[in-house]
SESELO-168414 format. One record per residue (C-alpha): residue in one letter; residue number from 1; x negated, y, z. Coordinates in Angstrom, 1 decimal. Each point is the difference from the previous one (the first is absolute). Layout:
BEGIN
A, NUM, X, Y, Z;
...
# end
This chain:
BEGIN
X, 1, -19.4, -30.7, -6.7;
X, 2, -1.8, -1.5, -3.0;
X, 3, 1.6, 2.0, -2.5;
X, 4, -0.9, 3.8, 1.8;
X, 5, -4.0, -1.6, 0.8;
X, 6, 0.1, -0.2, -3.7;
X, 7, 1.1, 3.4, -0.6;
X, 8, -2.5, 1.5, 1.8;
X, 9, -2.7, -1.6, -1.3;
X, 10, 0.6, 1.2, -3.5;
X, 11, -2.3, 3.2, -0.6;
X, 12, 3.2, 1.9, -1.1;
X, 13, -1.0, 3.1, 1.8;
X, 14, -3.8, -0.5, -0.4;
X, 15, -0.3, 3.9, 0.3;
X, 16, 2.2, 0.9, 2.9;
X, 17, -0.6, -0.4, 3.3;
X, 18, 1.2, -3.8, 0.4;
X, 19, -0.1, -0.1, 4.0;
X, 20, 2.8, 2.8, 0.0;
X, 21, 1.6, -0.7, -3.1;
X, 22, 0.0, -3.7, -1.1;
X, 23, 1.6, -0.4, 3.5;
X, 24, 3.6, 0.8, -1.4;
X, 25, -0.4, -3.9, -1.5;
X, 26, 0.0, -1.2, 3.9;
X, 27, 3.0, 1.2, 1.8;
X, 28, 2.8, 1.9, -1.8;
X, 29, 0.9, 1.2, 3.8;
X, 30, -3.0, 1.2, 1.8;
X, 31, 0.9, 3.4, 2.0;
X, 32, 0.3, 2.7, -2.0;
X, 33, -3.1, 2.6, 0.1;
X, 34, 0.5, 4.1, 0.7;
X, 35, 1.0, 1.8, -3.2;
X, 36, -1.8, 3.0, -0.8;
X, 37, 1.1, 3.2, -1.8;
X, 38, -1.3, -1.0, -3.5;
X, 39, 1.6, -3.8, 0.2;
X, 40, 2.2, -3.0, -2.1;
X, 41, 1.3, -1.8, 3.3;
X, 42, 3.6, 0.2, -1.4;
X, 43, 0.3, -3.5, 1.8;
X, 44, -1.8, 0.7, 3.5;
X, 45, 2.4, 2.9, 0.4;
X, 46, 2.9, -1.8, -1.0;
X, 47, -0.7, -2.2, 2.8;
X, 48, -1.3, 2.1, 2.5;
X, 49, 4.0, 1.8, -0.6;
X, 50, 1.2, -3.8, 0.7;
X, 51, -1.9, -0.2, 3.2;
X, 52, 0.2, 3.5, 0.9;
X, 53, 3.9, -0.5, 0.0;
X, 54, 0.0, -3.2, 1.6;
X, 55, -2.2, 0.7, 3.3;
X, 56, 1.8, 3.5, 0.3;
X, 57, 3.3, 0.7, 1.5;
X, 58, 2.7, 1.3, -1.9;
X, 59, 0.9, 3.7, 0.6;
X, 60, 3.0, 0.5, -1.1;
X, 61, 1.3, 2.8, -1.7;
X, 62, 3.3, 1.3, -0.2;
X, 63, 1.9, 1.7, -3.4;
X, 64, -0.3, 3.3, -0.5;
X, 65, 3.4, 1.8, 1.2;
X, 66, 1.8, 3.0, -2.4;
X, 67, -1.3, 2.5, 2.3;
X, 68, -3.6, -0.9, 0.1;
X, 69, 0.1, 0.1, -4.0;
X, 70, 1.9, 3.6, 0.4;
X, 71, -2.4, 1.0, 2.0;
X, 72, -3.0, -1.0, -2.2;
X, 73, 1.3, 0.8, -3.7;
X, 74, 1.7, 3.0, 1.5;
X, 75, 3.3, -0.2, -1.7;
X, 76, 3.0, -2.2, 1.0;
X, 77, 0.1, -4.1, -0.6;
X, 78, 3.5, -1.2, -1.4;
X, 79, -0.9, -3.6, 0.6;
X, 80, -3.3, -2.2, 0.5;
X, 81, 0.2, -3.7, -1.5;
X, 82, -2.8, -2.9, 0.3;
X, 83, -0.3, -0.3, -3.7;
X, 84, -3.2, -2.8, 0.1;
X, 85, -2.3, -1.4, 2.6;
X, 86, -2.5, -2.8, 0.6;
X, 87, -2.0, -1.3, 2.6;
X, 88, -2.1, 3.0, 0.3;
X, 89, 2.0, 3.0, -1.1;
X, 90, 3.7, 1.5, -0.3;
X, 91, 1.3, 2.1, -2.2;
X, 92, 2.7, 2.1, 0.1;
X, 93, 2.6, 2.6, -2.6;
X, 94, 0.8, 3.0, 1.2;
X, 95, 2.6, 2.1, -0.9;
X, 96, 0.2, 3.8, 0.4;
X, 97, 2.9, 2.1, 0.4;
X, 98, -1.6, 1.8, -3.0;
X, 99, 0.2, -2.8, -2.1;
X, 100, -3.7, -0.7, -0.6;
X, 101, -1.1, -3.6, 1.3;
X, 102, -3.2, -0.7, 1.8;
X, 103, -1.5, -3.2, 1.3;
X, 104, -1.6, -0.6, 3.1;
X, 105, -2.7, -2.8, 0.5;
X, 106, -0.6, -1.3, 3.5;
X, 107, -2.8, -2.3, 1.0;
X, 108, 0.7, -3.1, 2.4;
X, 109, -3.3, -1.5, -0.3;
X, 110, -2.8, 2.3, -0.1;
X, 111, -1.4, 3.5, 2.0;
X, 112, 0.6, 3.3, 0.0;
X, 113, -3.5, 0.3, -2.2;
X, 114, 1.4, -1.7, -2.5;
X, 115, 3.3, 1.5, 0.0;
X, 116, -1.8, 3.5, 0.0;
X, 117, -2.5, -1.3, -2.9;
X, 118, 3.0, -0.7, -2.0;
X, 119, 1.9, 3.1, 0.4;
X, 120, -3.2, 1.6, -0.9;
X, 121, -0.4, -2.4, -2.8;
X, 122, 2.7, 1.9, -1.8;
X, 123, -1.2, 3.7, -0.4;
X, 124, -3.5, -1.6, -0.8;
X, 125, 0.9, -2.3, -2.7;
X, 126, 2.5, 3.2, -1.4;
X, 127, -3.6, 2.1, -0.4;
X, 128, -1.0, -1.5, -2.7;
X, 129, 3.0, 0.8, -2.7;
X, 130, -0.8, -2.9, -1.9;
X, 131, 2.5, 0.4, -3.3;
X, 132, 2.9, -2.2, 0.6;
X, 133, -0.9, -0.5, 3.5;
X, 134, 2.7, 0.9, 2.9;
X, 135, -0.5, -0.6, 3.6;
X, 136, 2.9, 0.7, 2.0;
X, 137, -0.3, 3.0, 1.9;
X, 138, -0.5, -0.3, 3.9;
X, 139, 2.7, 1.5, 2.1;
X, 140, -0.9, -0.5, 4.0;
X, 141, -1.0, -2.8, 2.3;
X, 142, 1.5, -1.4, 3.3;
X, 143, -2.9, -1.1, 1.8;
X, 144, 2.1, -1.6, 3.3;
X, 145, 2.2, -2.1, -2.6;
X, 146, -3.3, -0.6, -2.4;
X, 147, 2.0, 1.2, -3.1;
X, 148, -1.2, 2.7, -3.0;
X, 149, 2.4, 1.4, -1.9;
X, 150, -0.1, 0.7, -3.9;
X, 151, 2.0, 0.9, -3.2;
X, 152, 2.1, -2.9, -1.7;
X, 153, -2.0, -1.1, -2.9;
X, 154, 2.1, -0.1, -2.9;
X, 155, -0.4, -3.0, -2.7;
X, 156, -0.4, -4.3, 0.2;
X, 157, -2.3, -1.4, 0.8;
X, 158, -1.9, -1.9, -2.6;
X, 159, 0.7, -3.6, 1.2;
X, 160, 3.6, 1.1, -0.4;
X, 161, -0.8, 0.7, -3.8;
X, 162, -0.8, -2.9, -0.3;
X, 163, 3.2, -1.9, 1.2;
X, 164, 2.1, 2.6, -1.6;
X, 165, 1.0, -0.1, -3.2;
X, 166, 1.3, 4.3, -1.0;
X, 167, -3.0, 0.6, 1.2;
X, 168, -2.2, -2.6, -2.1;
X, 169, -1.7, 3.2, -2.5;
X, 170, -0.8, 1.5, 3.5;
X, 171, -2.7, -2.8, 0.9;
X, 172, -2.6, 0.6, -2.7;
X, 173, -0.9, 3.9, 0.7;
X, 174, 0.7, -1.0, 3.7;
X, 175, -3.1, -1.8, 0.1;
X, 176, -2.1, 1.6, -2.5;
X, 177, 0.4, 2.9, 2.4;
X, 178, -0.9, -1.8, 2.6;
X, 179, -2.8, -1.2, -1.5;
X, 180, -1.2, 4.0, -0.6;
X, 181, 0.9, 1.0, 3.6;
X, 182, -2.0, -2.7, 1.6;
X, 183, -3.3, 0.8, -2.4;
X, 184, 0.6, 3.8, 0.7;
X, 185, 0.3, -0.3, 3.8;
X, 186, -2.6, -2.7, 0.2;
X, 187, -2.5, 2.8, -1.9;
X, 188, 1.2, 3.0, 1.9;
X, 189, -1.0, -2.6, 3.2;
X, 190, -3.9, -1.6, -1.0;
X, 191, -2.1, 0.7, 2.3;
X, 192, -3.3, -1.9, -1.6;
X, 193, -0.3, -2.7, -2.6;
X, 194, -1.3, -3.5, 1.3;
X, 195, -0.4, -3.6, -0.4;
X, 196, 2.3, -2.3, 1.2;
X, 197, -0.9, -1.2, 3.8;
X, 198, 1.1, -3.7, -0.6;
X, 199, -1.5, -0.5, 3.5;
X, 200, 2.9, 1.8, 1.5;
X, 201, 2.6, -1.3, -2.6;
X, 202, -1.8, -3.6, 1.0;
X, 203, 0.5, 0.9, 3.8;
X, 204, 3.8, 0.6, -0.6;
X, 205, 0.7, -2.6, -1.8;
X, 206, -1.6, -2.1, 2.3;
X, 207, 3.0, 1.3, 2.9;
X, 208, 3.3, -1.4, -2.6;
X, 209, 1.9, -2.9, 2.0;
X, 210, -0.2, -2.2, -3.7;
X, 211, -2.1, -3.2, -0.5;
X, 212, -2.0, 0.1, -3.1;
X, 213, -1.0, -2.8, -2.3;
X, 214, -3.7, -0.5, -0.8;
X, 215, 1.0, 1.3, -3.4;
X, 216, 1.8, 3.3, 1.5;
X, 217, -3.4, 0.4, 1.9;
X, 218, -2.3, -0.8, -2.9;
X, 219, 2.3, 2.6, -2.6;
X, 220, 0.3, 2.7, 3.4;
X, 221, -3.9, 0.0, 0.4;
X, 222, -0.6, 0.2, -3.7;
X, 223, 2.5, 3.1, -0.4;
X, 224, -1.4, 1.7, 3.0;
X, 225, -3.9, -0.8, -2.0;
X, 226, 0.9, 1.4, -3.2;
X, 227, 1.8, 3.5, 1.4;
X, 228, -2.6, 0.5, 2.3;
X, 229, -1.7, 2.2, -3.0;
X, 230, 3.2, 1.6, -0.5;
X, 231, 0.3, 3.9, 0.7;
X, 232, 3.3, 1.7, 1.0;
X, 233, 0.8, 2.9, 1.4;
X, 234, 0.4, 0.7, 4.3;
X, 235, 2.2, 2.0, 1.6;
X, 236, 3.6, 0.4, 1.5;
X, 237, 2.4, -3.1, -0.9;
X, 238, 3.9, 0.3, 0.1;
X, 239, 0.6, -3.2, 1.1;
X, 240, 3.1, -1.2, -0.7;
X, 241, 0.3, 1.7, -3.7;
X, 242, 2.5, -2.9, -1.1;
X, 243, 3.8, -0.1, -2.0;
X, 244, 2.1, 0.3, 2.8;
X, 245, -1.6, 3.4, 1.0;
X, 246, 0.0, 2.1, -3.6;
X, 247, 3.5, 1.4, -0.6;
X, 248, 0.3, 0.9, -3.5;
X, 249, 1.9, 3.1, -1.3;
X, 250, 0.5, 2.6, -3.0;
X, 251, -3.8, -1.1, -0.8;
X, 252, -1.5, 0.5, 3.6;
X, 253, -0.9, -2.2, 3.0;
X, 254, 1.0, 0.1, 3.3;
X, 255, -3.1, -1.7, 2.6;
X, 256, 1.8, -0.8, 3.0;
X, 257, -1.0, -2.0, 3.1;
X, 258, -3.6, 1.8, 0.3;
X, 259, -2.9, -1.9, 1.8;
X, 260, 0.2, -0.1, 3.8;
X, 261, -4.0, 0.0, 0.2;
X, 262, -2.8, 1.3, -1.3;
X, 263, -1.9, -2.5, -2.1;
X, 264, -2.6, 0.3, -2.6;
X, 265, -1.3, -2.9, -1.9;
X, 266, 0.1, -1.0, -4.5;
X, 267, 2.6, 2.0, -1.5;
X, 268, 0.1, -3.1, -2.1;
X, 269, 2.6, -1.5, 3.1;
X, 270, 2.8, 2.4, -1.0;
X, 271, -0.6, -1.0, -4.0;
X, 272, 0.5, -3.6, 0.9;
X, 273, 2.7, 0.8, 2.9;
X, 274, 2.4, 1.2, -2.7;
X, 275, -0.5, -3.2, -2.5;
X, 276, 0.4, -2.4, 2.4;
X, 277, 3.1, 1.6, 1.7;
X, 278, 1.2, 0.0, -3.8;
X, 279, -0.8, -3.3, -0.6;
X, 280, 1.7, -1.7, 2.9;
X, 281, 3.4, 1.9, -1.1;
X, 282, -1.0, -0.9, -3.9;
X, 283, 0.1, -4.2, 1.6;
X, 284, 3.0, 0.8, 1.9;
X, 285, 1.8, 1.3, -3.0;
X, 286, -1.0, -2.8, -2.2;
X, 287, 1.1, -2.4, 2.7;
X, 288, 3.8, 1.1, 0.3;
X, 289, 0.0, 1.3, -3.9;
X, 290, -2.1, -2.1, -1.5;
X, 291, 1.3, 0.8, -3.7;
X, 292, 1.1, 3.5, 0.3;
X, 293, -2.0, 2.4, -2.6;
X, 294, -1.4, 2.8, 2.6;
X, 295, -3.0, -2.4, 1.3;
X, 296, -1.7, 0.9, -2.9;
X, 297, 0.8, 3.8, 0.9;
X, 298, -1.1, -0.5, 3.9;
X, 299, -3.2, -1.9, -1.7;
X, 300, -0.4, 2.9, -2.5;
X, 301, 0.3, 3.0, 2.3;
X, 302, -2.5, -2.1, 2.7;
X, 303, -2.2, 0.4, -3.1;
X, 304, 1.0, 3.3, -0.7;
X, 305, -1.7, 0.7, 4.0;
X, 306, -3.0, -1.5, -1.0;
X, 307, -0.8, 2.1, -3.1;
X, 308, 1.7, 3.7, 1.5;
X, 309, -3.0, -0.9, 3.0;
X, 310, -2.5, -0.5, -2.2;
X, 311, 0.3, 2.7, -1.9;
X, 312, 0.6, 2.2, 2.4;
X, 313, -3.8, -0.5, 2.0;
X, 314, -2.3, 2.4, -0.7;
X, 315, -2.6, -2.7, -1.3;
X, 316, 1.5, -3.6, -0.9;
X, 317, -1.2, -3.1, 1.7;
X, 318, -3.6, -0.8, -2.1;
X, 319, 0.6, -3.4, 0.9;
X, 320, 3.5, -1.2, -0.8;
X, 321, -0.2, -3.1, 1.0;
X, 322, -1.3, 0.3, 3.7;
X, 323, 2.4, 3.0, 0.0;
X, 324, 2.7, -3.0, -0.3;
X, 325, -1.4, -2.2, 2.0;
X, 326, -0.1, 2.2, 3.0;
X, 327, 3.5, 0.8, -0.6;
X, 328, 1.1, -3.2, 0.2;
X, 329, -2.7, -0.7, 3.1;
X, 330, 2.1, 2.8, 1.6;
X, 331, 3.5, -1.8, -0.7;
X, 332, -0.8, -2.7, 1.4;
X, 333, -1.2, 2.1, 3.5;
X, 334, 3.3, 1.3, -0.1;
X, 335, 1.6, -3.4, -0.1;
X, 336, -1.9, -0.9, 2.9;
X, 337, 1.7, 3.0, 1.9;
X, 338, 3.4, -0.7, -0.8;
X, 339, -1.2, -3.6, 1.1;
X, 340, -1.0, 1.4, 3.3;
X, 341, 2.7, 1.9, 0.6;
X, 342, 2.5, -2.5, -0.6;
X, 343, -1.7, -2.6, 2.1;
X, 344, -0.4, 2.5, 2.6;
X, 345, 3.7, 0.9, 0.5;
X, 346, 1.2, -3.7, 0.1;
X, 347, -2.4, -0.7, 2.5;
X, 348, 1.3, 3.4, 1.7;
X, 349, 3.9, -1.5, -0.4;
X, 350, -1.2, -3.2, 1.2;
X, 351, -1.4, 0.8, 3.3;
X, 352, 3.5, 2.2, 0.5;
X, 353, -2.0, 3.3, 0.4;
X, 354, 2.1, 3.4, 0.1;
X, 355, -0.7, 1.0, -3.1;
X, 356, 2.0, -3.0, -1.0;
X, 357, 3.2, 0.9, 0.9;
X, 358, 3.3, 1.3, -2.0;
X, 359, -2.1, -1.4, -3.3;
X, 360, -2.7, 3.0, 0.6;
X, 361, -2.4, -2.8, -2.4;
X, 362, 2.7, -0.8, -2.4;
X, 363, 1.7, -3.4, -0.8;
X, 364, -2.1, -2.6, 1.8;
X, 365, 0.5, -2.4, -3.1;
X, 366, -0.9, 2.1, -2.3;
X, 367, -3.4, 1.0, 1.9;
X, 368, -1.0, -3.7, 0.0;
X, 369, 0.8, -0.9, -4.0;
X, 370, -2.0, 3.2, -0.7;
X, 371, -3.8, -1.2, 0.9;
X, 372, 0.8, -3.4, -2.4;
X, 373, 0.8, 2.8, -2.6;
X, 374, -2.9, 1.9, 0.6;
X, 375, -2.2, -3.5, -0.2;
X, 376, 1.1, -0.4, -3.5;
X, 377, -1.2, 3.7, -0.8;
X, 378, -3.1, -0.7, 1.6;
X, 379, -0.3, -2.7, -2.3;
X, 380, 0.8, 1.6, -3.0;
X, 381, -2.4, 2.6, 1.3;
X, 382, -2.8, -2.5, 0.2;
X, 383, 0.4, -1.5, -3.4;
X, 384, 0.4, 3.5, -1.7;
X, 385, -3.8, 1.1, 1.6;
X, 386, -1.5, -3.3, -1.3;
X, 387, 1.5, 1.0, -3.3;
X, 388, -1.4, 3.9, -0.1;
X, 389, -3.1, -1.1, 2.1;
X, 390, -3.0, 0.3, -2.9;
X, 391, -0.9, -2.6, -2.0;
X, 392, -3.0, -0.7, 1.5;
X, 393, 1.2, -0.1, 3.3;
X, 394, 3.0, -2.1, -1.0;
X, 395, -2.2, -2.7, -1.7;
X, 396, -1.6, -0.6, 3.3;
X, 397, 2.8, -0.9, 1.8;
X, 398, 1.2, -3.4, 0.7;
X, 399, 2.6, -1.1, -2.5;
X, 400, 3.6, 0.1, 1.7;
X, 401, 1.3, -3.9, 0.9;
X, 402, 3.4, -1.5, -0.1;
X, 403, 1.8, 0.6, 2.7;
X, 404, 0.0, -3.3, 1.4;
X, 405, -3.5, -0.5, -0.2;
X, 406, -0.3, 3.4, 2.3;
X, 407, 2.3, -1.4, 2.9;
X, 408, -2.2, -3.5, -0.1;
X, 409, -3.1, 2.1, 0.3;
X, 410, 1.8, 1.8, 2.6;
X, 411, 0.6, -2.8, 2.3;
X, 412, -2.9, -1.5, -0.8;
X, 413, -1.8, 2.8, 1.7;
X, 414, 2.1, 0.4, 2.7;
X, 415, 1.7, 3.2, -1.2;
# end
């Protein structure tokens, strides 16, 4: 196409390797390459667990019965309810004779690595007695039935602060503790201090199932440029460090749903993990309440994240605005996972596969309306990085066009 022979002719990465990196501009689908241990292929795994679940059969796995979880937590089970579950995991409430409740987690797509790494996950994450930090305590593991067994977390969730309005003062020191957790684990977790490898964040980016305009090319290879000087610090990520796994009470955390792998990469992914899971339930609130008073409180305690992080780093970013920049780079990699993800399981209810049935991937509809939305983010996204993007950089890219003169270019060149 016309528009990506452009692209690549523009010296935008004039000192990076342009025969591995400028290549993202050509196919946004080429095969995805091996990750490695220090890596940013968010993507390429996303859709390597796509494809892993499609050409595999399904093993099924049945609930765990009352006398397999007497057996494990060594006291009696009154009852044992599914309380949650999702195309990859079910959860379940149990209740002792003693009165104590304890929740069970089984995995229905996965191994019994990543079960075990999980389970693990929990008396690891618990050694670092991070003030206001709880990680619910680990209570035995059914390997046959690929369920762990832990303590009931006590508290919301913070996307439930949100929508809830007793529990509106809560949201504010919610996430300003957040904010401190994160910056205390990420420091507890650096392994070396290093500059961004935009080669590898090219390479990913090059695996998302999106079409990007010459303009979203142009703005993605100038972003990649300028934070290529960038340093942050290596080590262990969380991974999925977002609103709906922080459970807020009497001033502490709760971290469920631990990471089912081991990867390290830019500690920077969790910081930006957080905001955008924030943001999208910030634009879902303003969508169904668009004049109710506590979206400047969700705005506010969003804010509140930002500064708690910052001040909690052992050095501040020199560099605030690449430190942004990045951030926002790494938003927009996580909106080409969900984008993945979701494009992956309708093609996985399409073809009928057995993962599909009893609504293991959700409401079908919604699946499909759910990539349109995450097109608009990726939008947003887009327009937000040519806005924070340096001057310099920004006053050498092509002025946007209307948006009728961008479809006649479009089919003018075939596109």
């Amino acid at each position: 196409m016309k528009c990506v022979d452009e692209a690549i002719n523009r010296e935008k990465f004039r000192r990076l390797d342009k025969s591995r990196t400028i290549n993202f501009v050509k196919d946004s689908l080429q095969p995805a390459t091996a990750l490695h241990a220090i890596n940013f292929g968010y993507i390429q795994d996303a859709r390597q667990r796509i494809e892993a679940t499609r050409s595999s059969e399904t093993d099924p796995v049945e609930p765990p019965t009352v006398r397999e979880l007497d057996n494990a937590l060594g006291e009696a089970v009154r009852k044992c309810d599914l309380f949650a579950k999702n195309w990859r995991n079910r959860i379940y409430r149990i209740e002792l004779v003693s009165g104590r409740v304890a929740l069970a987690k089984q995995v229905i797509v996965g191994t019994d690595e990543m079960l075990r790494y999980q389970y693990d996950q929990l008396q690891e994450l618990a050694r670092f007695q991070i003030r206001g930090l709880r990680v619910p305590r680990g209570l035995g593991i059914l390997p046959e039935k690929r369920v762990y067994l832990m303590e009931f977390a006590q508290g919301k969730p913070i996307s439930q602060l949100i929508w809830n309005q007793t529990s509106e003062g809560d949201l504010l020191p919610a996430c300003q503790l957040a904010g401190k957790i994160i910056a205390q684990l990420q420091i507890a977790r650096t392994d070396k201090i290093a500059s961004m490898p935009v080669e590898s964040l090219a390479r990913d980016f090059a695996a998302a199932p999106w079409h990007l305009s010459s303009r979203e090319e142009n703005i993605l290879q100038a972003v990649l440029e300028s934070v290529a000087q960038l340093q942050v610090s290596m080590g262990r990520v969380y991974g999925d460090y977002t609103a709906e796994n922080l459970l807020f009470s009497s001033n502490e955390l709760f971290l469920v749903d631990p990471p089912g792998k081991l990867r390290q990469g830019a500690h920077l992914w969790d910081f930006a993990v957080f905001r955008s899971s924030m943001r999208r339930h910030l634009w879902n609130f303003t969508l169904r309440r668009p004049f109710d008073r506590r979206r400047a409180i969700i705005t506010q305690s969003l804010a509140a994240f930002d500064r708690s992080y910052l001040a909690s780093l052992t050095e501040r970013p020199r560099e605030p605005a690449l430190f942004a920049l990045a951030a926002r780079l790494f938003e927009l990699q996580r909106t080409a996972v969900s984008t993945t993800l979701r494009k992956g399981k309708v093609d996985l209810a399409r073809q009928k596969l057995p993962i599909a049935r009893d609504k293991n991937l959700g409401d079908l509809l919604a699946a499909r309306m759910t990539p349109l939305l995450l097109e608009i983010e990726k939008r947003w996204l887009f327009r937000q990085l040519a806005r924070e993007l340096p001057k310099a950089v920004t006053t050498r890219l092509p002025q946007p066009r209307r948006t009728g003169q961008i479809f006649r270019r479009r089919r003018a060149d075939g596109e």
